[in-house]
C-alpha positions in Angstrom: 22.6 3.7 -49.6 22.3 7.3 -49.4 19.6 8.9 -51.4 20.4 11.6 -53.9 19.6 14.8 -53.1 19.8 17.6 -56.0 20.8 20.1 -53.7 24.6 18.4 -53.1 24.9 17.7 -56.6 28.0 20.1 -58.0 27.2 22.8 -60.1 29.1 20.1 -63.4 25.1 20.3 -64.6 24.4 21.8 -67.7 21.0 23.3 -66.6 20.7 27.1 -67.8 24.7 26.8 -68.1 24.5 30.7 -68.3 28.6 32.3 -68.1 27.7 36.2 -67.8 30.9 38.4 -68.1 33.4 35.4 -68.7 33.3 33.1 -72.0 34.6 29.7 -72.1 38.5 29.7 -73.2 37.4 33.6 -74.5 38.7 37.0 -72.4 35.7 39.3 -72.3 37.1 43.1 -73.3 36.4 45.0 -69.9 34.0 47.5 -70.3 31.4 45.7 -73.1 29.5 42.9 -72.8 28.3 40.8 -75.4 24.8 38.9 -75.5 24.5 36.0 -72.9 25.3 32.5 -74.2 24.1 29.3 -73.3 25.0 25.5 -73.3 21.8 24.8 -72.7 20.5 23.2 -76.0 17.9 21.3 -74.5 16.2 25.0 -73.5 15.8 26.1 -77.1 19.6 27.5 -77.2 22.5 26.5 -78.8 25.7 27.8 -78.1 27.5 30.4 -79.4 30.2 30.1 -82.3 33.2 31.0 -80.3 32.5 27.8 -78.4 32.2 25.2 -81.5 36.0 25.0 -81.9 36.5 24.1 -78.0 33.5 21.6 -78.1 34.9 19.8 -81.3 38.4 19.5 -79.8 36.7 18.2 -76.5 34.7 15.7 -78.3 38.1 13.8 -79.4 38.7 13.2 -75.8 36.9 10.0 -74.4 35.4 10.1 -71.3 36.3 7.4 -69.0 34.1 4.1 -68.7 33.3 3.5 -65.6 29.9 2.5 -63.8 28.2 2.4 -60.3 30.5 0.6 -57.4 33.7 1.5 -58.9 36.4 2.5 -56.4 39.0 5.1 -56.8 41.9 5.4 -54.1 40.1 2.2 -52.8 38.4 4.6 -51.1 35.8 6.5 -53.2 33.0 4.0 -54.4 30.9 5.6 -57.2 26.9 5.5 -56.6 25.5 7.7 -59.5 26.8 9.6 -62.2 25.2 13.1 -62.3 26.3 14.5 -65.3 28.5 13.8 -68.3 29.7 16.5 -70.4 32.6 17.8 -72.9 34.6 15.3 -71.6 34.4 15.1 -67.8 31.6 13.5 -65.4 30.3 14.1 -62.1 29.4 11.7 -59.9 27.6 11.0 -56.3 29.7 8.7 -54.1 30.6 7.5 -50.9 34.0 7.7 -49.0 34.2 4.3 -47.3 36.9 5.1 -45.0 35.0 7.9 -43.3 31.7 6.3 -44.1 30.1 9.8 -45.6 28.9 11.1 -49.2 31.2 13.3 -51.2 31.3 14.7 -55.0 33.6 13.5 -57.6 34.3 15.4 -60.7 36.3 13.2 -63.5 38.0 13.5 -66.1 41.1 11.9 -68.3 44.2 12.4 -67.6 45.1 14.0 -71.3 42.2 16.0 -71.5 43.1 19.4 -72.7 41.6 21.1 -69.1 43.3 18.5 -66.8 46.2 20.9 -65.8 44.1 23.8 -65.4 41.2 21.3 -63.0 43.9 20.4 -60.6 45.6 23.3 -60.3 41.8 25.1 -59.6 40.6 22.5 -57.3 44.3 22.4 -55.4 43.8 26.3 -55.1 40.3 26.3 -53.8 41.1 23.8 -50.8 44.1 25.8 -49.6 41.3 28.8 -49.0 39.3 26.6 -46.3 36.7 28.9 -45.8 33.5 27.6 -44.9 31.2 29.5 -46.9 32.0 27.6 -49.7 31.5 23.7 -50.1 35.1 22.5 -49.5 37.4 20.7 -51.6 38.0 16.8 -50.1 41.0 16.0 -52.2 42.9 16.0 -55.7 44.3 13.6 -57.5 46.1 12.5 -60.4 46.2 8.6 -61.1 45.7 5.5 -63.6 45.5 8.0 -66.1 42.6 10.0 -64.5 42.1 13.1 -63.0 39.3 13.2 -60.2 38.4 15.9 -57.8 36.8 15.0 -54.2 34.3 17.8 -52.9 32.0 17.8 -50.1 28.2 16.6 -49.9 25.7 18.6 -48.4 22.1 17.0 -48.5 20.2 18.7 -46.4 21.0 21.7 -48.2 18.9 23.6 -51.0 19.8 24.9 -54.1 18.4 28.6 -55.0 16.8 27.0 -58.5 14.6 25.1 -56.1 14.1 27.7 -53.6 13.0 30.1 -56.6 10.5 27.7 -58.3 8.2 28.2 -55.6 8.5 32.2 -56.0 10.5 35.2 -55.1 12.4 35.5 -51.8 11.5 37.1 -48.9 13.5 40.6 -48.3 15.2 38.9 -45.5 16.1 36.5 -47.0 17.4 38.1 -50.3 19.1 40.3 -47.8 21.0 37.7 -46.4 21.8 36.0 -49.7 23.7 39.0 -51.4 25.0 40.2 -48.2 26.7 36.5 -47.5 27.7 35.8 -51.0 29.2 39.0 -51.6 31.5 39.1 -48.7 32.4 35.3 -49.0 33.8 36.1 -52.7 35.1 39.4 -52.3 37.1 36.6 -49.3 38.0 34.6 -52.1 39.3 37.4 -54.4 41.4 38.6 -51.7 43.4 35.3 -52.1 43.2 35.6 -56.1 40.4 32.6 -56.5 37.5 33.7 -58.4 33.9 31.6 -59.6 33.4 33.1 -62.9 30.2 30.3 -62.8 28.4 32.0 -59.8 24.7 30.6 -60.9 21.5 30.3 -59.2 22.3 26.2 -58.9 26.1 27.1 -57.2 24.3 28.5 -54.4 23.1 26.5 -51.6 20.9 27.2 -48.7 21.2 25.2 -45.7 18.9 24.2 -42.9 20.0 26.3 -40.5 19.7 29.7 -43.0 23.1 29.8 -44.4 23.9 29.8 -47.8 27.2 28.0 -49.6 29.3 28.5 -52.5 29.9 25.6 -54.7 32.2 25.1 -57.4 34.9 27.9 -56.8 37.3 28.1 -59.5 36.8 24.8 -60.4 33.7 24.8 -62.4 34.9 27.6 -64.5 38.3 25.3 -64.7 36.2 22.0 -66.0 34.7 24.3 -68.7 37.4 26.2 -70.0 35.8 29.8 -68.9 38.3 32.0 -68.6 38.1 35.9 -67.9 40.4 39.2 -68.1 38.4 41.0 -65.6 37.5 38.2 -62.9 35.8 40.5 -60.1 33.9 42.7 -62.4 32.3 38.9 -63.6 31.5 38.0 -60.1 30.1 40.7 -59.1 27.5 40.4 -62.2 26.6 37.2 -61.7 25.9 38.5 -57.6 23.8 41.0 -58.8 21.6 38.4 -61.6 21.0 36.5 -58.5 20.1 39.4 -56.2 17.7 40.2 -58.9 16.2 36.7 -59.4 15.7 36.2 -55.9 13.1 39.8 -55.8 11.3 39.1 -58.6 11.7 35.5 -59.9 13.3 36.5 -63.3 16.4 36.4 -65.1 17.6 39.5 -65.9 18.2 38.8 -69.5 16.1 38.3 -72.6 16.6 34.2 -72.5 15.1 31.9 -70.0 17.4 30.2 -67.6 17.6 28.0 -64.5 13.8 27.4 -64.7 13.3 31.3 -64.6 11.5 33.3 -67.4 13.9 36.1 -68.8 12.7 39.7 -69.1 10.6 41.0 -72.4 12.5 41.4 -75.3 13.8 44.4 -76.6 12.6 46.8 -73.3 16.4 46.4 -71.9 17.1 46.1 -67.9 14.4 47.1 -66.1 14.8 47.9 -62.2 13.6 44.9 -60.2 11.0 47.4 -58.3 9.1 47.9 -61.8 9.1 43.6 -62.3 7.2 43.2 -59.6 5.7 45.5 -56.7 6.2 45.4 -53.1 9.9 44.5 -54.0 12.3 46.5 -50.9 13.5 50.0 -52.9 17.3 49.1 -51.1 17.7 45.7 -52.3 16.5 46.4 -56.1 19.1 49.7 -56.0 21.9 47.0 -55.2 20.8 44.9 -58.1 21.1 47.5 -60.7 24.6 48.6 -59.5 25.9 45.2 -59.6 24.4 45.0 -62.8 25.7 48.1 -63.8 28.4 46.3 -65.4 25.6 44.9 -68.5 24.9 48.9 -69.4 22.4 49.5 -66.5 21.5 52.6 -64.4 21.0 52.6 -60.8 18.1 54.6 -60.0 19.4 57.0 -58.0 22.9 57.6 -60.0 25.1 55.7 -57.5 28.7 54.5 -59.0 28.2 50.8 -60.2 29.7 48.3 -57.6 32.6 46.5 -60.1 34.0 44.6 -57.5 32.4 42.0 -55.0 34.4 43.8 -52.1 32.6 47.0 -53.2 29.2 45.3 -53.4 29.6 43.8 -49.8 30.6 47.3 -48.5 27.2 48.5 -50.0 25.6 45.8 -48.6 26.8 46.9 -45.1 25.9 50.3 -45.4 22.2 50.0 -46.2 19.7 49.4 -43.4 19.6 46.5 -42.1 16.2 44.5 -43.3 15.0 42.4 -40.1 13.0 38.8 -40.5 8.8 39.7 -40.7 7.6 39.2 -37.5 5.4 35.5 -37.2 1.8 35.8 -37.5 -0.2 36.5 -34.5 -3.6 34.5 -34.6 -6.1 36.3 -31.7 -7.5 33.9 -29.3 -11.1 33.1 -30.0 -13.7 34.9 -28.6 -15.0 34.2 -25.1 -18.4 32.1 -25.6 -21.4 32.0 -22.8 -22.5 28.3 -22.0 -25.4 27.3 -21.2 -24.0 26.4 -17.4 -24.2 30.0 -16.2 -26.0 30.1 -13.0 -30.3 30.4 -13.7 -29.6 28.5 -17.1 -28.5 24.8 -16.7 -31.0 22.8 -18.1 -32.7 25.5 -19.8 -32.5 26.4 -23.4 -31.0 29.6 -24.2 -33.2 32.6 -24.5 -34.3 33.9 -28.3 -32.4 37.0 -28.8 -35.4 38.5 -30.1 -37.5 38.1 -27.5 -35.5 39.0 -25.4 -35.1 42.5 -26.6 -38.5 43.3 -26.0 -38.7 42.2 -22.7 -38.6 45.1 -20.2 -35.2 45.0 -18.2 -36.5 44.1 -14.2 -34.9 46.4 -11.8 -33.2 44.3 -8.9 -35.1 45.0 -5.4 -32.6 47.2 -3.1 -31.2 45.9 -0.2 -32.6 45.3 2.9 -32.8 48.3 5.4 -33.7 48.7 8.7 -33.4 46.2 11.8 -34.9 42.9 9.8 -31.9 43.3 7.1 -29.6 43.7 10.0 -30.6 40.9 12.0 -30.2 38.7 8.3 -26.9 40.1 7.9 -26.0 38.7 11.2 -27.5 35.5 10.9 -26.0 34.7 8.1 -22.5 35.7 9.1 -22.9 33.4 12.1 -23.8 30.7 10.3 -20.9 31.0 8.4 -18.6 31.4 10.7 -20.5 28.0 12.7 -19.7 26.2 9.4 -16.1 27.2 8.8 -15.4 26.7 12.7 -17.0 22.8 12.0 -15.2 22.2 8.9 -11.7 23.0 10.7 -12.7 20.8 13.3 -13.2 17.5 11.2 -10.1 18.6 9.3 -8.0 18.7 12.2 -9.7 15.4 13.1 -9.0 13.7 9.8 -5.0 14.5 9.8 -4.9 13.4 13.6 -6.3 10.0 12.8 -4.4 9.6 8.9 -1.1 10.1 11.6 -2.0 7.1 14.1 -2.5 4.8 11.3 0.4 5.6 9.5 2.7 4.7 13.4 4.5 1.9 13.3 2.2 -1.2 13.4 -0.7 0.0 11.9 0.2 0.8 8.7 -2.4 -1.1 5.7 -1.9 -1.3 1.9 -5.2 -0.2 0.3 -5.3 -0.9 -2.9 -9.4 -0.6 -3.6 -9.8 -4.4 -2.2 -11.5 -5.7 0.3 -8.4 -8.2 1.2 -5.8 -5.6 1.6 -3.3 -7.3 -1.0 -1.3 -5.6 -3.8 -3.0 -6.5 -7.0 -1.1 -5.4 -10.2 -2.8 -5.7 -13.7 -1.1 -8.7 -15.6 0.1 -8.5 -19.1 -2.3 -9.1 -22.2 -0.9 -10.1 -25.8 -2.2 -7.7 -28.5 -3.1 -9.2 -31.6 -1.9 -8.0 -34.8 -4.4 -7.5 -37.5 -2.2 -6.6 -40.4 1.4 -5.2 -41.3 3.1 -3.8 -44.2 6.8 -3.1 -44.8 8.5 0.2 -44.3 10.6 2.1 -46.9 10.3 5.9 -46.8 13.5 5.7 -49.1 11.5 4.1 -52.1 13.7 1.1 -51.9 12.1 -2.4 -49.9 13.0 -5.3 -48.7 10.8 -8.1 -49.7 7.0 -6.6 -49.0 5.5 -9.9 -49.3 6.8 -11.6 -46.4 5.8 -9.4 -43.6 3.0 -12.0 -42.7 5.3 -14.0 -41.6 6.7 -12.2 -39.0 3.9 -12.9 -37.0 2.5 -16.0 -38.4 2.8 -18.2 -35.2 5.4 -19.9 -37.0 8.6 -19.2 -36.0 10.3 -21.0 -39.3 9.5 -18.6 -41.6 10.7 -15.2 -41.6 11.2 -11.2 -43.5 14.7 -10.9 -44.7 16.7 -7.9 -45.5 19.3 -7.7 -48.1 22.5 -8.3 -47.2 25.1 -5.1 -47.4 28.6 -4.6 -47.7 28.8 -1.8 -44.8 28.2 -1.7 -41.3 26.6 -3.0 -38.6 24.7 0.5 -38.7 23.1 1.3 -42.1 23.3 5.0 -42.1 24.1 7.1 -44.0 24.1 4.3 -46.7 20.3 3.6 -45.3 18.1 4.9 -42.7 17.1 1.9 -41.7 14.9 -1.2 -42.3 11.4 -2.1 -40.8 7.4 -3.3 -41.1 4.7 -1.1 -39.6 1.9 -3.2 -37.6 -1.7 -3.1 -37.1 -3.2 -3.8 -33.9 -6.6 -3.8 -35.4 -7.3 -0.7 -32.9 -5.9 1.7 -30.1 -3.7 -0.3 -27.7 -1.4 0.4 -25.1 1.9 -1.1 -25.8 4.1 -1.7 -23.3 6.7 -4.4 -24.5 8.0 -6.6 -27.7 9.2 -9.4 -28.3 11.5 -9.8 -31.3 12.4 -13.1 -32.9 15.9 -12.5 -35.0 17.3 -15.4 -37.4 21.0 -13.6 -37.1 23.1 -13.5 -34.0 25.9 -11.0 -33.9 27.1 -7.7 -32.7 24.9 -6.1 -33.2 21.1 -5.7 -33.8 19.4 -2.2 -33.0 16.0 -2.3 -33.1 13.6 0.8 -31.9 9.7 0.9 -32.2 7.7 4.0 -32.7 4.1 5.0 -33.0 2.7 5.5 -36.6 0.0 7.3 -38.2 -1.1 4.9 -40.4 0.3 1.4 -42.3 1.7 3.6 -44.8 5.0 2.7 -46.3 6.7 5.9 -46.7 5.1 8.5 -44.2 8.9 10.2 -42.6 10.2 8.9 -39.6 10.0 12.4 -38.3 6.2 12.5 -37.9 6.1 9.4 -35.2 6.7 8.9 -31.8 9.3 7.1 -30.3 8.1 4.4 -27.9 11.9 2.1 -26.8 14.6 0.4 -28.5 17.5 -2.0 -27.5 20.2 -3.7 -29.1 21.3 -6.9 -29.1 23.9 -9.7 -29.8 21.4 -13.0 -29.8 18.4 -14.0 -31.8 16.0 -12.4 -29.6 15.4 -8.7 -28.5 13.1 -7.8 -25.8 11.9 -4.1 -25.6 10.1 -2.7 -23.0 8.8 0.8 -22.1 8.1 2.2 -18.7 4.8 3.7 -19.7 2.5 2.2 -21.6 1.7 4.2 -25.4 -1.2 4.1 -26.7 -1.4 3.5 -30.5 -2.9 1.2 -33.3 -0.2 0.8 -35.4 3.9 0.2 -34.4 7.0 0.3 -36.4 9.5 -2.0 -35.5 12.7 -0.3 -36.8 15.9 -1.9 -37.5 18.8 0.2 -37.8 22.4 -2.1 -37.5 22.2 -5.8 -38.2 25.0 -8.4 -37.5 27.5 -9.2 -40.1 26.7 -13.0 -41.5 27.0 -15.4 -43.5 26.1 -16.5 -47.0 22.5 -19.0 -47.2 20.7 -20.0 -50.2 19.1 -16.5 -50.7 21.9 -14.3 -50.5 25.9 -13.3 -50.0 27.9 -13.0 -46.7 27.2 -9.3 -45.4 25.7 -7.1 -42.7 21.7 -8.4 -43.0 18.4 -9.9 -40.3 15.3 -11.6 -40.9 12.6 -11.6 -38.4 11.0 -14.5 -37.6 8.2 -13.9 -34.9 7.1 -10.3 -33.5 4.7 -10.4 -30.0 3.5 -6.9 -29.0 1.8 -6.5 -25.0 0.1 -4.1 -23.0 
C-alpha cells in the first residue's frame, strides 16, 4: 500500500493549531489584535475561553466509527486515520477507480459545521488553480459528510523544511513571492485561508510550493473572520518571518519553532538572526504590520495579500547562490620524469645547497654543423623507412581481405570461432527486500535457491493489480554471489502462471533490506505469463550482490496459505555469467 507521507497529510492536524487575525466562530474587530491562541494542549497551551462554548457543543456530536478498508462511494477505501478532532477526522486513502492516494476529511452529517464544510470545499474546487492542492470531490451521503482532496507525497511541508534551519534567501524569496500572489488569486474570487500555517504549505520536488486547505480548514473549525485579507496577509508575513530566522513571531512556541522572548515585542527579523537579506525582513514587518509592528524604514503596512505580492514584485529580485566551485588539485611531479625513474626523489634540503650547473652552450663551428646534419638525415632515413613498411603493411592487410583469402583469427592456432560458454554463479546467501518496512516472509528466501524446486518465497496475496504500485513498490530478495561476478542472465522459477509477472534485477550495494531502489543499477527485466522468466542482458554486469525485483504478479487463486488475489512465490533462482 502506499506509505504515508506527512507532507500530503491535510492541514486537519492540531499541531501548533495557531489562527492569527481570525478566531474560531469569533469576528476579530479590524484594527486590534488580541493575544494568539492555541489548540494546541499537548504544547503547554490550552485554549482560549471564547472557544470552550464551541468545543462543548462539538463534543455532543459523535464522530463516525469507521476503521481502515472502509469504502465510501465504493470508491474511496480508507488506509489511515490522520487525525480526529471536535468532531471530524481526516483520513489517508486510496481512490480505487483511478488507482491513486487522495485525502478525506469526515464528518457527520448533523454536525453543526457540515453546511458551512461543503459549501467551503464546493467553493475551493470551482477556483482550479494549481497552486493550491485541489479539491477531488464533495459529498453528502449515509448521513455523512466527506471531502476528497488531493495527495501529494513527494511534497514537503515547511514545519519539516524549518526543523533543519532557516531558509535560504532564495528560497524564502520564492515562498512569499508564490504564496502571496496565489492568495491575493484566491481573494480575487472571494475564497480566503484564514489557517495559512507553516504545515498548509507544501514544497514540492521540483521547487514549487502549494496551498493546502483553502477555505476549508478554516470551515472544519469554525474560524470565521470580518476582515479576511488583512488575516491572510498576517499569517504570510509569520511565515516569511519563520522561514529567515527559524522563529515564530509570537511569545508562544509553535509548529516546532521557539517563539520570540517575552515581553521585548516584534523584533525585525534582521536583529533575530544576522546575515538575514535587509529586503525580505522589511516585507515581514509590513505584513506584520497588522500585530502593532513598524517597518523599518516607515513603508505603509501591506493589509492585503494583493498589496504584499505587488511588494514582492517590486523589490530586487534575489537570484539562487551560485554552486560551490571546488579547484582542481594541484599538479604533482612523479617520480617518472625523465633522469628520475627508478631513482628516489631528491631531499629538498640537499638540494638547496647544491650549486645550480650551468648547461654547456651549443655547439659552434663546423663539428656542430656537421651533427646538426647528421642527425637530420638520419631522421629523415627513419621517417622515409617507416612510411615504407606502412605502405607495405596496408598493401598486404588489402590482398588478404580479396575474396578467397579472407581468415577468422581469433587468437587460435586452428582458425575457428571460439566463444566463452556460460558458467552458473553460485549464490552464497540472500535476504528479502522491503525498503517500505513491510516484508514478505524473510525466512523463506533460502528456498529460492535451495536446489529444490518444491519449496518456495511467497508474497501476500493483494486485492489490486497486477502492478503493485502505488499501493506497493514492489516485492523482492537481494542475492549474494559470495564475490564480484559478471551476470549476464537468470533464470526465474515462478509457482503462479498468469498475466502477468514483471520481474527486473538490479545491482546492489550490499544484502541490506531497505537501502532505496534509487541507489542501484539496473541490469534487465521481462515479464511474463508462465511459471518461468528468463532474463538476459547484452552486457555482462559486474556485481556481488542482485536484486531480483518483482513488480506485477498474476491474479490467483486461493491455497492453504492464503485468499484468491494478485500474489507469486518463487521457487528456484539460477544466476550466469
Amino acid at each position: 500500500m502506499a506509505e504515508r507521507s506527512t507532507a500530503a497529510v491535510d492541514v486537519a492536524d492540531n499541531s501548533g493549531d495557531k489562527p492569527l487575525s481570525a478566531k474560531a466562530d469569533k469576528a476579530t474587530a479590524d484594527g486590534t489584535v488580541e493575544p494568539q491562541e492555541t489548540a494546541d494542549t499537548t504544547a503547554g497551551e490550552s485554549p482560549q475561553d471564547d472557544d470552550k462554548s464551541e468545543r462543548n457543543h462539538d463534543e455532543t456530536v459523535v464522530p463516525p466509527e469507521l476503521h481502515s478498508g472502509h469504502k465510501l462511494a465504493r470508491r474511496y477505501r480508507l488506509e489511515e486515520c490522520v487525525t480526529r478532532l471536535d468532531g471530524f477526522s481526516s483520513w489517508r486513502a486510496v481512490d480505487e477507480k483511478l488507482r491513486r492516494a487522495v485525502g478525506v476529511h469526515l464528518l457527520p452529517a448533523e454536525h453543526p459545521r457540515a453546511r458551512s464544510v461543503l459549501a467551503a470545499a464546493r467553493s475551493s474546487a470551482l477556483l482550479g488553480d494549481p497552486r493550491f492542492v485541489q479539491v477531488l470531490d464533495a459529498v453528502e451521503e449515509d448521513d455523512l459528510v466527506y471531502v476528497v482532496h488531493e495527495w501529494l507525497p513527494d511534497a514537503t511541508e515547511i514545519t519539516a523544511l524549518l526543523a533543519s534551519g532557516p531558509l535560504e534567501s532564495h528560497d524564502a524569496y520564492q515562498l512569499v513571492n508564490q504564496v502571496s500572489q496565489a492568495m491575493a488569486a484566491a481573494h480575487r474570487e472571494g475564497l480566503a485561508h484564514l489557517r495559512l500555517t507553516p504545515s498548509a504549505v507544501l514544497r514540492t520536488s521540483s521547487g514549487q510550493y502549494r496551498i493546502r486547505g483553502l477555505a476549508v480548514n478554516a470551515a472544519l473549525r469554525g474560524i470565521t473572520s470580518d476582515t479576511p485579507q488583512r488575516t491572510d496577509t498576517e499569517a504570510i508575513g509569520a511565515l516569511l518571518y519563520a522561514s529567515l530566522t527559524q522563529r515564530w513571531p509570537y511569545e508562544t512556541d509553535a509548529y516546532g519553532l521557539s517563539g520570540l522572548p517575552k515581553g521585548v515585542g516584534l523584533i525585525p527579523p534582521d536583529q533575530v538572526r544576522a546575515g538575514v537579506n535587509r529586503g525580505l525582513a522589511e516585507l515581514a514587518m509590513r505584513a506584520l504590520a497588522n500585530d502593532g509592528a513598524t517597518a523599518s524604514r516607515q513603508e505603509p503596512p501591506c493589509t492585503t495579500p494583493d498589496e504584499l505580492a505587488k511588494a514582492v514584485a517590486a523589490m530586487p529580485r534575489i537570484r539562487p547562490p551560485e554552486p560551490a566551485y571546488t579547484p582542481p588539485p594541484e599538479y604533482q611531479r612523479t617520480t617518472y620524469q625523465q633522469g628520475t625513474y627508478g631513482r628516489p626523489a631528491p631531499d629538498a634540503r640537499v638540494a638547496a645547497t647544491q650549486p645550480v650547473v650551468t648547461p654547456p652552450p651549443p655547439l659552434q663551428g663546423r663539428t656542430g654543423k656537421a651533427l646538426k646534419w647528421a642527425v637530420s638525415a638520419l631522421l629523415i632515413a627513419a621517417l622515409g623507412l617507416g612510411s615504407w613498411q606502412l605502405a607495405d603493411r596496408l598493401l598486404r592487410d588489402k590482398d588478404s581481405d580479396s575474396p578467397g583469402t579472407s581468415q577468422t583469427h581469433n587468437g587460435n592456432s586452428n582458425g575457428t570461432t571460439e566463444e566463452k560458454a556460460p558458467k552458473a554463479l553460485t549464490i552464497k546467501d540472500a535476504a528479502e527486500y522491503y525498503p517500505d518496512g513491510k516484508p514478505q516472509h524473510p525466512a523463506d528466501v533460502g528456498d529460492t535457491y535451495d536446489g529444490d524446486s518444491s519449496t518456495y518465497w511467497r508474497t501476500f496475496s493483494y486485492k489490486g493489480g497486477p502492478t503493485l504500485a502505488p499501493f506497493k513498490q514492489g516485492v523482492g530478495i537481494v542475492y549474494d554471489l559470495g564475490s564480484a561476478q559478471d551476470v549476464s542472465a537468470a533464470s526465474i522459477g515462478l509457482l503462479y502462471p498468469g498475466s502477468e509477472t514483471a520481474i527486473s534485477l538490479y545491482a546492489a550495494g550490499s544484502l541490506s533490506s531497505s537501502a532505496p531502489l534509487s541507489s542501484m543499477k539496473k541490469i534487465t527485466s521481462t515479464s511474463t505469463n508462465g511459471t518461468t522468466a528468463q532474463l538476459k542482458t547484452d552486457k555482462p554486469v559486474s556485481t556481488r550482490y542482485v536484486l531480483v525485483w518483482i513488480t506485477a504478479m498474476p491474479n490467483s487463486p486461493g491455497d492453504q496459505y492464503s485468499g484468491a488475489g494478485y500474489k507469486q512465490a518463487v521457487t528456484d533462482v539460477k544466476f550466469t555469467g
